[in-house]
C-alpha angles and dihedrals in degrees: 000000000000095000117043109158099352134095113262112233101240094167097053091042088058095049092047109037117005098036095056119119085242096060099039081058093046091044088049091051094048087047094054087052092049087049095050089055097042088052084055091046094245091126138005136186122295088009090118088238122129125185114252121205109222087214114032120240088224082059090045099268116145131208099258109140087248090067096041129104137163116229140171120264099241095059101032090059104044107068135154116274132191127247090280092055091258134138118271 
């Protein structure tokens, strides 16, 4: 836990890492998947359901409804990672 006991900088994370131009591309992609489902009745709002790509964007995987899947929060969030905390 990086910030016991200390104020998380909100305002610099989003100027390093949430306000680039990258993830506002990758947000607005996870977005457009969330909304497709939601349009079909797979999930709604405040259901605890998040869309899971089968194959991840960051792998290469597209929105496309073939590689779409509604899961619950607590499994789509929690995945195997290798030795250097990243994805497998």
């Amino acid at each position: 836990m990086p910030y016991v006991n200390k104020k998380r900088p909100y305002k610099k994370e989003y100027e390093q890492y949430q306000g680039t131009e990258e993830q506002k591309k990758r947000r607005a992609k996870r977005n457009a998947a969330r909304r497709m489902l939601s349009k079909e009745g797979v999930v709604k709002k405040g259901d605890g359901k998040d869309v899971d790509h089968k194959k991840p964007l960051s792998k290469g995987g597209t929105n496309a409804r073939s590689n779409l899947k509604a899961k619950p929060k607590s499994k789509n969030r929690s995945f195997a990672r290798t030795s250097t905390r990243k994805v497998k």
